[in-house]
N, C-alpha and C positions, 0 to 999 in steps of 0.2 A: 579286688574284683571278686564276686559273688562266683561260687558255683555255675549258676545257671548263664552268666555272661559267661564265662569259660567254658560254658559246653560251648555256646555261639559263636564264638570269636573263630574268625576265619585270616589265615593268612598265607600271601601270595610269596613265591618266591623267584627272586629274577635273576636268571644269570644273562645277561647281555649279551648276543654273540656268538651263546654258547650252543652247543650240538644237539643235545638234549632236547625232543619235539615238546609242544605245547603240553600239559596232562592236569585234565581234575580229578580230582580224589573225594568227589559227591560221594561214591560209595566203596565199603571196600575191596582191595584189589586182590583179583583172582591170580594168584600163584603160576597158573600155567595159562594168563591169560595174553602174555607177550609184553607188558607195559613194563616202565622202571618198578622196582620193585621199591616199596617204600622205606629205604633205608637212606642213608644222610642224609643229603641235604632238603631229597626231596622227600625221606621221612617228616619233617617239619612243615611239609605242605596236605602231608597225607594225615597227618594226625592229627590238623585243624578242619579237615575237610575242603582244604582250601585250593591252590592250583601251581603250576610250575610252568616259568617262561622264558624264552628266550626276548622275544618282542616286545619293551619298553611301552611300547602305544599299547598292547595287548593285555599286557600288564595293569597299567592305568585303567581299562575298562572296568576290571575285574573289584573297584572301589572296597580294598581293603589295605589294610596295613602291608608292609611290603616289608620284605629278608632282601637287599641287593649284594650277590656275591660277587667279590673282586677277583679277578683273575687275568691270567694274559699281559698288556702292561697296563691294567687299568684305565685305559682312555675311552673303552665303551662304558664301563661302570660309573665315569665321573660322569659322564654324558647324559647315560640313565638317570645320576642321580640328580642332576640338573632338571628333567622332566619331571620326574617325579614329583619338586618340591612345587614347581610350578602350578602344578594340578593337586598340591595341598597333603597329598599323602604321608601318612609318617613311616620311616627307614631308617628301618636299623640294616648293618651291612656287617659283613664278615668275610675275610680269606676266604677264597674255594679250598685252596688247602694249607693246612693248620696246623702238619706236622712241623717241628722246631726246626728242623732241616730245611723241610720247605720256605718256612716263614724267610728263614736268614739269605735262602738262595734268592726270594723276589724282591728282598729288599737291599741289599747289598747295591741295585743300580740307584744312580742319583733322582734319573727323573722318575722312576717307578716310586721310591722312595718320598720323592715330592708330591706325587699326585695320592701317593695314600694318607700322609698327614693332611692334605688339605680336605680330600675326602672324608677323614675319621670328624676332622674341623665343624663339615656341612652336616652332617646324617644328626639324626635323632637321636642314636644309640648305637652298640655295635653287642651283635652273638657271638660268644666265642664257645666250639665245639671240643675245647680245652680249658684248665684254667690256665694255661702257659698262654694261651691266645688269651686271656681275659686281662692278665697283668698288661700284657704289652698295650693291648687297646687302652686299656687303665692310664698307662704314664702318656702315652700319644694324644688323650683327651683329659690333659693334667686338669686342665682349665674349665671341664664340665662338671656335672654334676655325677659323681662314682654311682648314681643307682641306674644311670643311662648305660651303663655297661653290665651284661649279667653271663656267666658260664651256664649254657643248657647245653645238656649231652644229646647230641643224635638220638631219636628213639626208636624203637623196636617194635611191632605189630606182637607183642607177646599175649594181649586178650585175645587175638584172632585166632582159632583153632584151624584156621587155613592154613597159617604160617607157624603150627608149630609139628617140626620136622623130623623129631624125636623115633629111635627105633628101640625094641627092647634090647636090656641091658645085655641080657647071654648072645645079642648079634653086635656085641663091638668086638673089632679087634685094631690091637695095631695104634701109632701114633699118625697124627696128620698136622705137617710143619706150616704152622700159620703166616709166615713169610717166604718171600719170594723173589728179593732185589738183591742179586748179588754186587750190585754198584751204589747199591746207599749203605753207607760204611753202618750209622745206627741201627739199621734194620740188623745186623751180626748173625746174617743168613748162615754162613759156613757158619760159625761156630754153634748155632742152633741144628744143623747138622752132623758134627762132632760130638755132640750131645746125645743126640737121636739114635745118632750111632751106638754109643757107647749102651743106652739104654734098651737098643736092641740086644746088643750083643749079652746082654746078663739075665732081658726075660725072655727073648727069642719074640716080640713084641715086631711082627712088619714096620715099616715106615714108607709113609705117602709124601711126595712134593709135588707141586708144581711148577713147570719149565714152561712158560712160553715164550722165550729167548732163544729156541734155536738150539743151533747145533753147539754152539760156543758151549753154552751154560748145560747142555748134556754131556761135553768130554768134563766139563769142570764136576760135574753131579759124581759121574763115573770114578773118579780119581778118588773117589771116598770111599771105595771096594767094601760095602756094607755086604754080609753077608749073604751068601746063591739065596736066591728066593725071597729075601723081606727088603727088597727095597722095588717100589713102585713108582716111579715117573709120569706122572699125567700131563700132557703137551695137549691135549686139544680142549680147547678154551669150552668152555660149557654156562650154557642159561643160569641165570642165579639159582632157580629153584631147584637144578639139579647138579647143583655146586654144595649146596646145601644137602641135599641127600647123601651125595659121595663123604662130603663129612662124616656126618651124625654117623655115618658105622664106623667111627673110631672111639677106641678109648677117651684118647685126649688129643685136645690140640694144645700143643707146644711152639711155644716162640721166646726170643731174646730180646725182641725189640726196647732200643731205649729211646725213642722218637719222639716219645709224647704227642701222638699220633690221637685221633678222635677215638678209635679203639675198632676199628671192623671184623677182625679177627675175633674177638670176643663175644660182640654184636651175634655174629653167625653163629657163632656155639651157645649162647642163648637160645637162638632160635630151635637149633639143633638139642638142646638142653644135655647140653655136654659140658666138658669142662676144659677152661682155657687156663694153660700155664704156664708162666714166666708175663712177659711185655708189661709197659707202664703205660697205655694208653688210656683216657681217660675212661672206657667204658671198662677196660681190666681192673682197675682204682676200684670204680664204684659195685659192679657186680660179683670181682673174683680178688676180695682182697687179700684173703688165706693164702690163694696160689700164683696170681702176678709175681711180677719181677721187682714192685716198687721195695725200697731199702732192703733187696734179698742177691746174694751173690750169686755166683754162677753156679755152685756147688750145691748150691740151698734148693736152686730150681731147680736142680736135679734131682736131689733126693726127695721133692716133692713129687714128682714125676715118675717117678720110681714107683714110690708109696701106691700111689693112686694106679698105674697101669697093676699092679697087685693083687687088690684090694675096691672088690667092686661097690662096699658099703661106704667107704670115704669117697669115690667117685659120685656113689647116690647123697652122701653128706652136700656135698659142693654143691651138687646141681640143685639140691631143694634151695641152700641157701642163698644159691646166686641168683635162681628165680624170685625168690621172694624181695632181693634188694630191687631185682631189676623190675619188677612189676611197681616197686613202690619211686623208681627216682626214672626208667629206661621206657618205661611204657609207653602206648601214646598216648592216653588217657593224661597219666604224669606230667608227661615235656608238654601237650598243651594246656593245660595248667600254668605251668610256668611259663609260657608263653605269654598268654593272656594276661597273666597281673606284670610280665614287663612291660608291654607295650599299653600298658594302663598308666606303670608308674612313668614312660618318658612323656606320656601327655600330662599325665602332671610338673613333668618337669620343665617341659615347654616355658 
């Protein structure tokens, strides 16, 4: 597909059921203007200029190709995708969520497990916001054609100078812990804080988390007795845009995660144009390969971690480099690109 269909190509994205109000993405989206911010899922509707829905019929008006995300036990998404074919559209579908943990906990039931093979069966193609989600959709449609399945990463508004969050370099301080589930064992929340700690305690470097679990997960934060003074707890939930900002004034974000998760943590330090270190999530892979977690020990991300809270020239290294991968594979310009020539090649594959 031509450049110029790929500027045009517009696509819809439907979650069935889901919470998330109607949104188009005709133009782009103001920061502090109270709408989803265009990052996963509905980044792929924002970066085709395309729309985001809950309402099947709603959907269907909108006469473009269609993203149906599975979620819940799937009986509203098989339902959708029943209408959809009807009225001729082509659908591709993907997991709402796509972390390996997640995948295993939704599919572990029988009948959830039966309505997603039959689902993966019917659809045109499937997106996986992983390549861990791209394999499995891969063996579940043995029987299709393998270019009907394609790995696009969630993109980033990174040519939008709205959305880029960035402060100067001599206003960072401090680490800020990119995870936050002390109950998903892969996430290795505590031991990404035993880290933090330790990496406090030798540059005198603050550390930020996020608690919004309450009192529980504050006596458990506590019990890590980090240093009077450098340890900061943020408990109240804050707007994307200024979730982002509290960022960007840190050095680095650190995390452990081994989830194979779409990469959000990452995603926002992009945005921030900071730098993310340790996790294996797929946007860590593609933007921050030097400093992720992929084939690096826990010892390894630490003295990367080190280095870099040190050394404000290898921080500025990173972050040229990881913008430049991410403008070339993470953009939106990018992932609608590849968009567009997949859902070219499943009508060819029709």
């Amino acid at each position: 597909m031509g450049s110029q269909s790929a500027d045009d190509f517009r696509l819809t994205v439907l979650n069935p059921g889901g919470r998330d109000p109607e949104q188009h993405f005709h133009d782009t989206i103001d920061p502090g203007g109270g709408e989803h911010p265009p990052i996963n899922f509905h980044g792929f509707a924002a970066c085709t200029r395309g729309a985001f829905h809950y309402d099947t019929r709603r959907a269907i008006t909108e006469e473009t190709p269609i993203l149906l995300l599975l979620r819940g036990d799937f009986r509203n998404s098989e339902r959708a995708l029943g209408e959809l074919k009807k009225h001729g559209r082509k659908v591709a579908v993907s997991l709402k969520e796509t972390g390996l943990h997640q995948i295993a906990q939704q599919l572990c039931d029988r009948a959830k497990l039966s309505r997603f093979i039959t689902i993966l069966a019917q659809a045109d193609g499937c997106i996986a916001t992983t390549p861990e989600a791209a394999e499995i959709y891969q063996r579940a449609r043995w029987k299709h054609d393998p270019s009907t399945v394609a790995f696009i990463p969630t993109p980033y508004p990174l040519e939008d100078g709205q959305w880029n969050f960035s402060v100067p370099p001599d206003k960072h301080t401090g680490i800020f812990l990119g995870t936050r589930e002390w109950d998903v064992p892969s996430r290795n929340h505590f031991l990404a804080l035993l880290v933090a700690r330790q990496l406090c305690e030798a540059t005198g470097e603050p550390v930020s988390v996020v608690n919004l679990d309450g009192y529980r997960a504050r006596r458990l934060l506590w019990e890590l007795k980090f240093p009077e003074g450098k340890f900061r707890v943020i408990e109240e939930e804050k707007a994307y845009p200024d979730y982002l900002r509290m960022v960007a004034g840190h050095k680095i974000v650190l995390q452990l995660d081994r989830s194979r998760v779409p990469g959000q943590a990452a995603g926002d330090a992009l945005l921030c144009r900071s730098v993310c270190v340790g996790g294996d999530g797929a946007i860590e892979r593609i933007a921050f390969p030097k400093t992720c977690g992929e084939g690096r020990g826990i010892s390894e991300i630490a003295s990367i971690a080190l280095e870099l809270l040190k050394n404000a020239d290898s921080r500025s290294a990173i972050v040229t480099d990881s913008q430049e991968r991410a403008l070339e594979r993470l953009s939106s310009q990018a992932v609608r690109s590849e968009l567009a020539k997949f859902f070219a090649q499943i009508e060819c594959a029709a």
